[in-house]
VEXSEGU-285371 format. One record per residue (C-alpha): x, y, z. Coordinates in steps of 0.02 Angstrom, whole numbers, padded with zeros to 5 digits, always signed. Last residue first. Layout:
REM residues N
XYZ ...
This chain:
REM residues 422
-00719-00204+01006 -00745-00121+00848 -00828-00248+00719 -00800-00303+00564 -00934-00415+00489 -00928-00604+00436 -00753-00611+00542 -00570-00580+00454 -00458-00556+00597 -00371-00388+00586 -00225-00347+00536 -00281-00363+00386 -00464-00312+00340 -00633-00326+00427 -00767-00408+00354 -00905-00306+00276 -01095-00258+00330 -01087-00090+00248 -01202+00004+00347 -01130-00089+00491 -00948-00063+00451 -01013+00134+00444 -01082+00147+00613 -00938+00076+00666 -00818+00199+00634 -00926+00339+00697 -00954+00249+00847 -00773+00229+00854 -00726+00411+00829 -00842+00440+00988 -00752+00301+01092 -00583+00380+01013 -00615+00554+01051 -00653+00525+01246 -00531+00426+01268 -00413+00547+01228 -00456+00690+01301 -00427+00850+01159 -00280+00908+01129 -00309+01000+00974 -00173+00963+00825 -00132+00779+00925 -00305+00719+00996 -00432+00819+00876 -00349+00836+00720 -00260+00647+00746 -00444+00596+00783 -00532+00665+00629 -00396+00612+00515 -00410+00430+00592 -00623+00457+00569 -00589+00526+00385 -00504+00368+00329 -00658+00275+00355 -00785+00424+00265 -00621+00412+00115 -00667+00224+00104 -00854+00248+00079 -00834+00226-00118 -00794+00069-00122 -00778-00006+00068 -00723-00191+00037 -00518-00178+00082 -00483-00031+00202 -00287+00008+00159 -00174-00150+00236 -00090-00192+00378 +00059-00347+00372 +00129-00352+00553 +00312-00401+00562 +00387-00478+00708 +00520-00562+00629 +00562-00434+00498 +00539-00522+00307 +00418-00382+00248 +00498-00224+00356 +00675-00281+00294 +00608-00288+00120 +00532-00119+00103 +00703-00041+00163 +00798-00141+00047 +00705-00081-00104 +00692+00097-00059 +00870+00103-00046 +00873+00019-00223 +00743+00158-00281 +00818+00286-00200 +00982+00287-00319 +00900+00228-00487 +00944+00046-00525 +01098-00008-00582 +01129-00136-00435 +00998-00232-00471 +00896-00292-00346 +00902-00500-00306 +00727-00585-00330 +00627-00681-00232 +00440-00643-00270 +00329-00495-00232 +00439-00367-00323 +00435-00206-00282 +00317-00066-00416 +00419+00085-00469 +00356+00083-00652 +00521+00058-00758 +00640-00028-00640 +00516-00111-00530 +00432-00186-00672 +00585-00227-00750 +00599-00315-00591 +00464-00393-00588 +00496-00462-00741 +00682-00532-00710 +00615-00632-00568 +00453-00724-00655 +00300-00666-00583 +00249-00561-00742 +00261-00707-00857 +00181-00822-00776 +00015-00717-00738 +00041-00673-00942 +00033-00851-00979 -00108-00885-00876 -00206-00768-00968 -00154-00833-01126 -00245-00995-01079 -00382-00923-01005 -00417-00815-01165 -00601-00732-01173 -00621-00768-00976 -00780-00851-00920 -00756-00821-00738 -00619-00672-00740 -00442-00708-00721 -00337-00638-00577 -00170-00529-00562 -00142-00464-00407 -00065-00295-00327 -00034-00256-00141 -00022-00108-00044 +00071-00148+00099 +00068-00064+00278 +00187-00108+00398 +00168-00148+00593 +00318-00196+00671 +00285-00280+00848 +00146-00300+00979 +00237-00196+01087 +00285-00070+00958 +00393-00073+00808 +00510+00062+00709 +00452+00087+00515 +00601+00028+00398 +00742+00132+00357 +00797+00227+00187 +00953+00315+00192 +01029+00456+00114 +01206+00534+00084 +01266+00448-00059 +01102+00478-00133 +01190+00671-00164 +01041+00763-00303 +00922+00614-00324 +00901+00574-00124 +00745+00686-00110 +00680+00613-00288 +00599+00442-00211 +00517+00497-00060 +00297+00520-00109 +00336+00363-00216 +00398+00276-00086 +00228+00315+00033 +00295+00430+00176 +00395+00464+00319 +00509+00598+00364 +00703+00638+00449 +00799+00794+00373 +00678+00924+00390 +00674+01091+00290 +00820+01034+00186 +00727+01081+00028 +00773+00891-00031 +00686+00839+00115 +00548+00969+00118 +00509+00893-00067 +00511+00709-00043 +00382+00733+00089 +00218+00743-00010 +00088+00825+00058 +00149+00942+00195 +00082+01080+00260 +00028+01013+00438 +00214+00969+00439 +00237+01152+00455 +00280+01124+00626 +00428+01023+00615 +00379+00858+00722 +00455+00845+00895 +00300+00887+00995 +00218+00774+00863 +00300+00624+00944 +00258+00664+01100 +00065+00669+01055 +00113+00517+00947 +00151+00419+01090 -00033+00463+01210 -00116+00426+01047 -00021+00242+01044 -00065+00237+01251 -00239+00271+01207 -00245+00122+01060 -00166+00018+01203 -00305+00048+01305 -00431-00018+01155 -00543+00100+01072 -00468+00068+00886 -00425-00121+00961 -00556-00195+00837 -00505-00078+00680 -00325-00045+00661 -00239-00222+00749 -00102-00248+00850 -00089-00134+00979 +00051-00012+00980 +00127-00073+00813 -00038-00101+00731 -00104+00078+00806 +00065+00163+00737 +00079+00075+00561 -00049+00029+00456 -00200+00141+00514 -00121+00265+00614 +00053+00288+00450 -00102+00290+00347 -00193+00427+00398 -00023+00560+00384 -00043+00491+00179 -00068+00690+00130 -00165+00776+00029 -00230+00902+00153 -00051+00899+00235 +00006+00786+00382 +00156+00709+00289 +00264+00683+00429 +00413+00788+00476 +00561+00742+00572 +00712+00885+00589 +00648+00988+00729 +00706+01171+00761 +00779+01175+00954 +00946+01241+00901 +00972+01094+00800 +01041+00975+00920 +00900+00972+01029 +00780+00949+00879 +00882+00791+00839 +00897+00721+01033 +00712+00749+01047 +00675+00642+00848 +00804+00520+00899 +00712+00480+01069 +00543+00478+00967 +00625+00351+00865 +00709+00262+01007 +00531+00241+01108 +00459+00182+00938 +00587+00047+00918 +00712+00052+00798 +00791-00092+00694 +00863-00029+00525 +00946+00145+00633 +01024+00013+00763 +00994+00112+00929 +01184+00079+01034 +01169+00264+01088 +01024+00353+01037 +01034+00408+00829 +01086+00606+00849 +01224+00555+00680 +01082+00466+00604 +01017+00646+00559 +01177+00713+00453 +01163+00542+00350 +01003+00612+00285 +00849+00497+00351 +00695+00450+00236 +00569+00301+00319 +00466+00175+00236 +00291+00166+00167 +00256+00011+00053 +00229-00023-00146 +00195-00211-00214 +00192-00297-00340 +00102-00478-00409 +00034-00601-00303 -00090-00712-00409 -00268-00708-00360 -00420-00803-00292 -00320-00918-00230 -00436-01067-00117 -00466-01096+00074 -00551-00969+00093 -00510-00789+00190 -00483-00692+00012 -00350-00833-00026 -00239-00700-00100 -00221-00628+00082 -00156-00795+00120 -00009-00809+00003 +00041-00622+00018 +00068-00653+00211 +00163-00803+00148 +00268-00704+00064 +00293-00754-00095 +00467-00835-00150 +00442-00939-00310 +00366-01084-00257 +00300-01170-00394 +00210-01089-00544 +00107-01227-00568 +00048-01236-00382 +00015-01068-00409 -00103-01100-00564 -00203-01249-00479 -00231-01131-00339 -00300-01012-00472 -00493-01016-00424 -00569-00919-00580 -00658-00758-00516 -00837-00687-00524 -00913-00755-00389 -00781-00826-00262 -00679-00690-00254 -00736-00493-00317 -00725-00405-00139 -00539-00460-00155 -00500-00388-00291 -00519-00204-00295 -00449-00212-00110 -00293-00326-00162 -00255-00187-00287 -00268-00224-00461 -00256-00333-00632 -00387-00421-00709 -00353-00537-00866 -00457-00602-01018 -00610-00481-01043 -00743-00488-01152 -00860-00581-01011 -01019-00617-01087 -01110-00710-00956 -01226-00565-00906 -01164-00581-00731 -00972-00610-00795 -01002-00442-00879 -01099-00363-00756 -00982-00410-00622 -00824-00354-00711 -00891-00202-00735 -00947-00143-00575 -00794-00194-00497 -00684-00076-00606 -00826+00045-00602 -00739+00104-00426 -00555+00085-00466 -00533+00188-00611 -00491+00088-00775 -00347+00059-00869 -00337-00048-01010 -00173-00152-01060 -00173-00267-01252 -00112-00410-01251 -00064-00523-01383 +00123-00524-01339 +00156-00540-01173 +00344-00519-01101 +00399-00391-01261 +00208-00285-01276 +00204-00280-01099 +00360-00207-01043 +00306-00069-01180 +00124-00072-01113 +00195-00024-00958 +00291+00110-01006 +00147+00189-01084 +00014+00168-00927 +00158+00262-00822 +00173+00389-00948 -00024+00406-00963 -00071+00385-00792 -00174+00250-00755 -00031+00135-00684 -00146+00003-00584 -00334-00004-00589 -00336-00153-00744 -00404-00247-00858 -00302-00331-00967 -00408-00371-01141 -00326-00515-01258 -00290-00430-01434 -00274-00238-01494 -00117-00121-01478 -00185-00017-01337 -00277+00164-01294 -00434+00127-01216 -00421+00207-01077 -00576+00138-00987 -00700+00262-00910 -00847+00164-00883 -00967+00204-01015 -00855+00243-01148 -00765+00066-01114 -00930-00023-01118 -00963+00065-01305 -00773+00000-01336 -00790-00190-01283 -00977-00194-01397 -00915-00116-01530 -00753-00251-01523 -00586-00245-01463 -00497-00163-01590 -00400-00035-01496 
């Protein structure tokens, strides 16, 4: 790449890709794979010259930048990632970039976005960038059971599960909504970001909360009307297109080629909402600057460049990332994506909307988190055990790792010194 001896022995030892064209170093956890890492580079090399794109895996992302701006010899210009690579990295080893924002003027973040970039201070540690979501994936054939006078972009969770009965019912008894409950698949995030936020507003304090109980009590009847080998599934995009089910949710990536073949004939919907409305689960990307960056200047360029309108959507068009400003979608897009699009957006700008996100802060103790909702869907939903029960044992699981880790809790929940299940 032409970084430096000293840039390429600490990209041996950490596990940097160190293919690039040379210049200012971008750091980043997002698009590792080698065709996705390409095509960026190509949007890269015509919006930034003078910049050359390193991936890095997410755990010795942190490590590095905090020996490097530790040491004070930071050979890196611009960090890119998810809000949970970032965020544990504010107010040490970041530039403040409120000035920056206020620079760029308002150009249609979220406010949601706005505030998670301000890491729970009152200053922005990081620049908005994309974003991916989980949506719904309905054939046409499936809206046609919809309950009468439901609005298929507006459900509730009472509606869904009514859809999913009157569905089964009207397909000999063989259900047509599958959820991706396979070994590798995202079933823990629809409890974390979508179900218990919906039911009771938050993922970690109310995880042994009545309303939590009632939200188990839902998905037991909602599994009841689930295609069986949903327990198989990883990514859904394939029993859709097989035909095996005709209603699923997943990440957008995980949907995006079951509409390829007829996309005439597909919709995507957002999540339904609960009581304490629609919970949604976004995973974030920001751009930041490292304290004692090797090109501020440049840096801030680049930040510019890719939250300008036509950018993220290039970025959106060749890498599958939404934008995070306003921006109107192209209608040229591939089929899904522009489905996908609209579907994401209706769950961001809904009036009740709850903004989850993936555990923020837990490195390499994230999977022993996401293990306790897998644990309890196994146990309540696959094995019908008592609920309460399960979820007062889950949560002294749960808690017993907050406390080893001593970290705040994570949106939707409030953001005290140390998370705590209540």
């Amino acid at each position: 790449m032409g970084i430096g001896a000293t840039a390429l022995t600490a990209a041996a030892c950490t596990g940097f890709a160190t293919s690039g064209s040379g210049g200012m170093i971008f750091l980043s956890t997002q698009f590792r794979p080698a065709a996705e890492a390409e095509r960026f580079r190509h949007l890269l090399a015509g919006t930034a010259p003078g910049v050359s794109y390193v991936t890095i895996e997410d755990s010795p992302f942190a490590s590095q930048v905090r020996s490097q701006v530790g040491a004070g010899s930071t050979q890196i210009g611009l960090l890119g990632g998810l809000h949970g690579d970032l965020a544990p990295l504010a107010g040490g080893y970041l530039d403040d970039l409120s000035g920056l924002l206020g620079d760029l003027g308002n150009r249609g973040w979220s406010a949601d976005y706005l505030r998670l970039a301000k890491v729970g201070t009152d200053r922005t540690w990081y620049i908005p960038w994309a974003a991916a979501s989980y949506v719904l994936a309905a054939h046409v054939d499936a809206l046609e059971h919809l309950p009468s006078g439901a609005d298929a972009t507006s459900l509730t969770y009472d509606q869904f599960l009514d859809w999913a009965i009157a569905a089964r019912r009207a397909n000999g008894n063989r259900p047509v909504l599958g959820l991706p409950a396979g070994p590798k698949g995202l079933l823990h995030r629809f409890i974390q970001g979508y179900l218990l936020p919906s039911f009771t507003g938050g993922q970690i304090t109310t995880f042994r909360s009545n309303e939590a109980v009632t939200a188990w009590q839902y998905f037991r009847e909602l599994w009841a009307n689930c295609a069986p080998s949903s327990t198989t599934y990883d990514f859904m995009q394939e029993p859709l297109d097989s035909g095996e089910v005709r209603v699923a949710w997943d990440h957008v990536v995980r949907l995006v080629h079951a509409p390829e073949r007829d996309p005439q004939n597909w919709h995507m919907l957002p999540a339904p909402r609960g009581g304490h409305g629609l919970g949604y689960m976004a995973v974030l990307a920001g751009l930041a600057i490292p304290q004692g960056s090797t090109d501020p200047e440049l840096a801030q360029r680049t930040i510019d460049a890719f939250t300008r309108p036509d950018t993220q959507t290039a970025l959106l068009r060749s890498n599958g990332f939404f934008p995070v400003v306003h921006t109107t979608i192209p209608d040229d897009l591939p089929p899904a994506v522009g489905l996908e699009a609209d579907a994401v957006r209706r769950q961001q700008q809904a009036p009740d909307a709850i903004l989850s996100l993936p555990p923020v802060g837990l490195g390499q103790r994230e999977g022993e988190v996401s293990k306790v909702f897998q644990d309890s869907f196994r146990s309540i939903v696959l094995g019908g055990a008592d609920i309460r029960s399960t979820v007062d044992q889950q949560a002294r699981v749960l808690q017993g790792i907050l406390d080893d880790l001593k970290v705040p809790c994570w949106a939707p929940d409030p953001a005290a010194a140390m998370c705590r299940v209540e």
